[in-house]
Backbone as CSV, one residue per row, in Angstrom:
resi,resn,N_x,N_y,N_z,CA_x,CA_y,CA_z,C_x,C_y,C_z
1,UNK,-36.306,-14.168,2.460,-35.354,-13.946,1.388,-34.065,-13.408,1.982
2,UNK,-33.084,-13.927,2.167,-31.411,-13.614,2.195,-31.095,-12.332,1.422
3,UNK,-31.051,-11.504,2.313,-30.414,-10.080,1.434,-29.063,-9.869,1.362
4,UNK,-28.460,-11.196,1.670,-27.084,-10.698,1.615,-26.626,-11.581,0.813
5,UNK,-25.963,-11.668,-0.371,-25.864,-12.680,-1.212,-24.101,-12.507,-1.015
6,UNK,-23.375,-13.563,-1.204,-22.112,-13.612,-1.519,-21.272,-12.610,-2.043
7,UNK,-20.341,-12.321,-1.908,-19.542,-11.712,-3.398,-19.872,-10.265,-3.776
8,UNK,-21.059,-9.665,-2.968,-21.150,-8.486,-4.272,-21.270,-7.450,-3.396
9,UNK,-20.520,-6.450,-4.085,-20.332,-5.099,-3.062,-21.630,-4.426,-2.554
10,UNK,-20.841,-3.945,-1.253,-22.147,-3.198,-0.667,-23.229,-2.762,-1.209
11,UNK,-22.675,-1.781,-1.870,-23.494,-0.715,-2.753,-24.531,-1.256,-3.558
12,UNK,-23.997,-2.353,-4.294,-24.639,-3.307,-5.504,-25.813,-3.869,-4.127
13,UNK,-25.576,-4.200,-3.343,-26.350,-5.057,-1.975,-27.247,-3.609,-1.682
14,UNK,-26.830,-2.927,-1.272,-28.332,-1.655,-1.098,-29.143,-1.912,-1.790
15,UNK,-28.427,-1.237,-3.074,-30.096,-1.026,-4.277,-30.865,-2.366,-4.710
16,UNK,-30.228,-3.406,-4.194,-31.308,-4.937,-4.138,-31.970,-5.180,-3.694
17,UNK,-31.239,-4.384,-1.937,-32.114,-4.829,-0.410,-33.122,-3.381,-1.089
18,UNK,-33.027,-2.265,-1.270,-34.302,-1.789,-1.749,-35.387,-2.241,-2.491
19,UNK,-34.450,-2.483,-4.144,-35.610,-3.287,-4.760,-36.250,-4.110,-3.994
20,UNK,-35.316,-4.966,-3.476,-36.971,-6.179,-2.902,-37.672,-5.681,-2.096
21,UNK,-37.085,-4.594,-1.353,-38.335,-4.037,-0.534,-39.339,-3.358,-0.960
22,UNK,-38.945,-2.847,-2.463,-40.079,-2.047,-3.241,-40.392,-2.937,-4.243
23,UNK,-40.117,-3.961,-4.461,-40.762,-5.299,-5.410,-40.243,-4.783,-6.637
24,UNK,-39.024,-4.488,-7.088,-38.277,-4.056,-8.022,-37.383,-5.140,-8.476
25,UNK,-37.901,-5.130,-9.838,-36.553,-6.718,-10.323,-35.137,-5.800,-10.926
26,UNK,-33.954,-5.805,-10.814,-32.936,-5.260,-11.205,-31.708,-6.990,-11.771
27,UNK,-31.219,-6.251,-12.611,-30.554,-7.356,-13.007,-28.947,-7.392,-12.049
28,UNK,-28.312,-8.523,-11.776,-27.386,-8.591,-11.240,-26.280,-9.716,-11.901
29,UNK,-25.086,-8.630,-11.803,-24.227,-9.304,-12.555,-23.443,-10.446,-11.328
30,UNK,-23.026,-11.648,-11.507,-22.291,-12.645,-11.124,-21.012,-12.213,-10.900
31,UNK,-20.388,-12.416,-9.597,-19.181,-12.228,-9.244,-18.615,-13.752,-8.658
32,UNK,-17.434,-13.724,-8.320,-16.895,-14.814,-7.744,-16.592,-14.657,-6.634
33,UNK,-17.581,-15.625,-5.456,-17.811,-15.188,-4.028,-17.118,-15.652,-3.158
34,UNK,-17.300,-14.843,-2.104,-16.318,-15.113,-0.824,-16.883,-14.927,-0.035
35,UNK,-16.573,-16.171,0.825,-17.815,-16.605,2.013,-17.616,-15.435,3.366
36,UNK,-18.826,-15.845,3.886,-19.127,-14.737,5.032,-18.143,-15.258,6.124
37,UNK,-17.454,-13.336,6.713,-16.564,-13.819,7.395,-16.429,-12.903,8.634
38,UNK,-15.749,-12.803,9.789,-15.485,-11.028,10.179,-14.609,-10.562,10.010
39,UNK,-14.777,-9.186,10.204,-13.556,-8.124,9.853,-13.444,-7.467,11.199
40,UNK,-12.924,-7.218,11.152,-12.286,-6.282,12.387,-11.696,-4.680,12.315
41,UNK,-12.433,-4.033,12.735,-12.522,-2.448,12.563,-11.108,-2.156,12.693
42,UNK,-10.938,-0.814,11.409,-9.260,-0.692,11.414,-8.693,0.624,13.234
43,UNK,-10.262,1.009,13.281,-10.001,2.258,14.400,-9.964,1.401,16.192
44,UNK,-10.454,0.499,16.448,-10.413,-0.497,17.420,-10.822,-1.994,17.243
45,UNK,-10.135,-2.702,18.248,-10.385,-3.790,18.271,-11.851,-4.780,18.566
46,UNK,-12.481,-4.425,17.198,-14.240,-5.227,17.524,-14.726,-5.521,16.352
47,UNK,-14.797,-6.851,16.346,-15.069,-7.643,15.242,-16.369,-7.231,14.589
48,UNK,-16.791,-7.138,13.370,-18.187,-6.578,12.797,-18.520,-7.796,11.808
49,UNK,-19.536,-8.393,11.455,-19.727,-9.357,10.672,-19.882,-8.680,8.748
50,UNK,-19.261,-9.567,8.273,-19.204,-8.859,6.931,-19.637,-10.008,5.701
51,UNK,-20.741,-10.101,5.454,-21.418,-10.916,4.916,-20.748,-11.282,2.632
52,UNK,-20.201,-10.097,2.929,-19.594,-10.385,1.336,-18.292,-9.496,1.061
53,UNK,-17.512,-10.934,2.394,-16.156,-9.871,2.005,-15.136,-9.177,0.541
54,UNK,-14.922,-8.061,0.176,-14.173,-8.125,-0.893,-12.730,-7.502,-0.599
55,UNK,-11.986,-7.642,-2.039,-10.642,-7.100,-1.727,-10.125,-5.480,-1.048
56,UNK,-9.040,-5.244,-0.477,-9.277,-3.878,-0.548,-10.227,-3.252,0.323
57,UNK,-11.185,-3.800,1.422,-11.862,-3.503,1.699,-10.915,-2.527,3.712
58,UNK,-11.803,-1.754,3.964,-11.702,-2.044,5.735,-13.123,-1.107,6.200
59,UNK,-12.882,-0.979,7.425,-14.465,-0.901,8.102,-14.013,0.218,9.581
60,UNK,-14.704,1.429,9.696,-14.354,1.763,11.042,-15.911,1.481,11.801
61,UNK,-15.744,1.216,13.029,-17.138,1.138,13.960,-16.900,2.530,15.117
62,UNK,-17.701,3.324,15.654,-17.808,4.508,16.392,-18.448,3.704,17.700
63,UNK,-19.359,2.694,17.795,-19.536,2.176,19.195,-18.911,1.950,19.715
64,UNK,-19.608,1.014,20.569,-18.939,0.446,21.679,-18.662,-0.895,21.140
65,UNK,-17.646,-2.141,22.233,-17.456,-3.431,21.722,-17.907,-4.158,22.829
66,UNK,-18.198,-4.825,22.993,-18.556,-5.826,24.339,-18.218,-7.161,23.440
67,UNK,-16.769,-7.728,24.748,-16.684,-9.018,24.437,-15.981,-8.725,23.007
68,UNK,-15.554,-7.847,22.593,-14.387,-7.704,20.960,-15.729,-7.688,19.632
69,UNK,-16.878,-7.921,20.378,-17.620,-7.726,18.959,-18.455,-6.065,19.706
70,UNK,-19.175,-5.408,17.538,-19.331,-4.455,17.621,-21.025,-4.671,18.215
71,UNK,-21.223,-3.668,19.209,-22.410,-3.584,20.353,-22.987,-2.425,20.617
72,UNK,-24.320,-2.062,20.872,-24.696,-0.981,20.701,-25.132,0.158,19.562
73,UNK,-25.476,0.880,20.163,-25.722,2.108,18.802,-24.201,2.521,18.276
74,UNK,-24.593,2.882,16.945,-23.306,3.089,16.459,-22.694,3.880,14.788
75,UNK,-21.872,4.155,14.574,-22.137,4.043,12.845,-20.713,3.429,12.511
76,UNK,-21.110,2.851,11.455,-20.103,1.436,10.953,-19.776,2.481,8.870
77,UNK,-18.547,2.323,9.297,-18.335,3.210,7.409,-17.717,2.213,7.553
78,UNK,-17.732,2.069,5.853,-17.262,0.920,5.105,-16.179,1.453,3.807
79,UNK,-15.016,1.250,3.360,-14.055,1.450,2.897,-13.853,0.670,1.554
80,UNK,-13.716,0.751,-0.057,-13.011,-0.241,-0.596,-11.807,0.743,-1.275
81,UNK,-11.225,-0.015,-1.869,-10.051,0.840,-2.327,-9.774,2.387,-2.127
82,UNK,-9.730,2.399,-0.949,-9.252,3.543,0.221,-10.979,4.809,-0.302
83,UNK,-11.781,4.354,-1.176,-12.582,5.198,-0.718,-14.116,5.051,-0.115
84,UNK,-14.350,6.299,0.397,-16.092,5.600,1.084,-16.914,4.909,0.525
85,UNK,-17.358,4.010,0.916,-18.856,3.153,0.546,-19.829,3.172,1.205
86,UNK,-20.577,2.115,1.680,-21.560,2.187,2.557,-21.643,2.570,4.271
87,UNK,-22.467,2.973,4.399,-22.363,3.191,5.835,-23.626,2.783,6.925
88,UNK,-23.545,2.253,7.637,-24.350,1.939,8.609,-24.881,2.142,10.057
89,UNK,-25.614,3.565,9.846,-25.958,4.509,11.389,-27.830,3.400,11.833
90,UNK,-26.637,2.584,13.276,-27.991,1.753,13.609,-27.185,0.981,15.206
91,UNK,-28.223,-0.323,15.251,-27.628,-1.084,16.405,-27.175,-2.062,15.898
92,UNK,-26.342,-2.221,16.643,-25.361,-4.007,16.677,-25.367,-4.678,18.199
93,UNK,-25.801,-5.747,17.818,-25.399,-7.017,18.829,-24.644,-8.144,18.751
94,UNK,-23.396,-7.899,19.103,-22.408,-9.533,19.032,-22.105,-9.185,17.322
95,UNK,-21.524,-8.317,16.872,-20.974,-7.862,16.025,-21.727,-7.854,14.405
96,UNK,-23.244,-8.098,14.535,-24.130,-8.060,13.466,-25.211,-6.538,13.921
97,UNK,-25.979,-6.196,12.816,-26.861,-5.377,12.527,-28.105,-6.124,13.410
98,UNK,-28.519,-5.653,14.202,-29.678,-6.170,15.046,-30.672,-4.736,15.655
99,UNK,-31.904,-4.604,15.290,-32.382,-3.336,15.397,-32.432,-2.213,14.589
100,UNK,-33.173,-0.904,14.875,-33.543,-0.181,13.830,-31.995,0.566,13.658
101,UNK,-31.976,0.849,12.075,-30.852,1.474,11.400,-31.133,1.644,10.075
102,UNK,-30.369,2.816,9.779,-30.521,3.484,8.465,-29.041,2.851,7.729
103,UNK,-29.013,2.180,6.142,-27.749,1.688,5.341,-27.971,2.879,4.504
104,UNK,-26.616,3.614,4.065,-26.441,4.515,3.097,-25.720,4.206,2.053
105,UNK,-25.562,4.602,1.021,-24.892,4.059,0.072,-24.372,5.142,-0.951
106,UNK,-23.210,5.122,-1.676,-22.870,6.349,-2.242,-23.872,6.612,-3.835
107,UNK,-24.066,5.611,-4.005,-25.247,5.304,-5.446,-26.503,4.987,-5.414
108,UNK,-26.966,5.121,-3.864,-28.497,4.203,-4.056,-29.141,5.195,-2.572
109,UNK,-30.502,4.914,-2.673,-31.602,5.703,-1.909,-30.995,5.049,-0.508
110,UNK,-31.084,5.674,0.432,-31.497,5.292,2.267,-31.946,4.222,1.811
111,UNK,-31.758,3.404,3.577,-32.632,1.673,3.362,-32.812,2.051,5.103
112,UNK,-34.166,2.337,5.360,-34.246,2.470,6.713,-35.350,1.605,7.296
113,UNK,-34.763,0.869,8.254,-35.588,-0.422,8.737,-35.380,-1.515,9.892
114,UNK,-35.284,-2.495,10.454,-35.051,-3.138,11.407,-34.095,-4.087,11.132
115,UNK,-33.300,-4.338,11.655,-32.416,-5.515,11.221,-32.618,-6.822,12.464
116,UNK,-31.952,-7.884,11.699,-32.280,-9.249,12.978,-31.253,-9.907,12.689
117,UNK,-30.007,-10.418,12.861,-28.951,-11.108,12.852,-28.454,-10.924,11.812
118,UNK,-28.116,-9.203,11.541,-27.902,-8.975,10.106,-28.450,-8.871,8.723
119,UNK,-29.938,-9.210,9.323,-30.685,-9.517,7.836,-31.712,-8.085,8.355
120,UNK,-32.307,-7.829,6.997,-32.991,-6.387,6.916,-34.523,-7.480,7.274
121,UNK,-35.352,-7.371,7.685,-36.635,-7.658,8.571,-37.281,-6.832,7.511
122,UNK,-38.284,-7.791,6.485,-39.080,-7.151,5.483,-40.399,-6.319,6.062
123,UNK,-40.490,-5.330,5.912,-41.785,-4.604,6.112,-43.227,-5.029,5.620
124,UNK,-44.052,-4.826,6.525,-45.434,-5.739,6.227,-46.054,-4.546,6.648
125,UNK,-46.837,-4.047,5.429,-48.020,-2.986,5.535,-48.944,-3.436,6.730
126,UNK,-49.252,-2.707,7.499,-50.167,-2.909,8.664,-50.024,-3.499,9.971
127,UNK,-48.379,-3.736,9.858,-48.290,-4.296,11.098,-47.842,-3.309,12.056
128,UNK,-47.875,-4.152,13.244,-47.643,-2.414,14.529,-46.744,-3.366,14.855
């Protein structure tokens, strides 16, 4: 399942990527989407992948960059109309979420878990 759907703000994207991880149906309102694109951190030069860009938005990254994308451990805050949104204390590879990291959100619970080319890696009771 694609946890990153088009168009819809971070925040709205947490408490989904939760629900489905807790098998929670929540209703979601329809926006008019804008395709996945990168952004580029306003504090240095390293591209971060941003799966539902919106207006108004910017992004600082605290890692490192290898090659202009964001790399390494790191935390990634996220900005819309000049105030905080989501934030992302985890790893990046080649400027996506790859590895364990915690997403915060100013309205919704922790989402702490593994990521793989940006996508949250669903949890399976019993696996090692």
């Amino acid at each position: 399942m694609a946890l990153h759907h088009e168009g819809w703000p971070l925040k709205r994207l947490a408490l989904i990527t939760a629900a489905a991880t807790l098998g929670i149906s929540l209703p979601v309102a329809a926006q008019d989407p804008s395709p996945p694109d990168w952004i580029t951190a306003t504090n240095q030069p390293c591209k971060i992948w941003n799966p539902q860009p919106q207006s108004n938005e910017s992004v600082t990254w605290s890692g490192a960059c290898k090659d202009g994308f964001a790399s390494g451990r790191g935390v990634l805050r996220w900005t819309e109309n000049g105030k905080p949104d989501a934030e992302f204390d985890g790893e990046y590879s080649n400027g996506k979420r790859n590895g364990a990291g915690v997403l915060t959100t100013p309205d919704g619970p922790p989402v702490v878990g593994e990521w793989s080319d940006d996508e949250l890696v669903p949890f399976e009771p019993g696996a090692i």
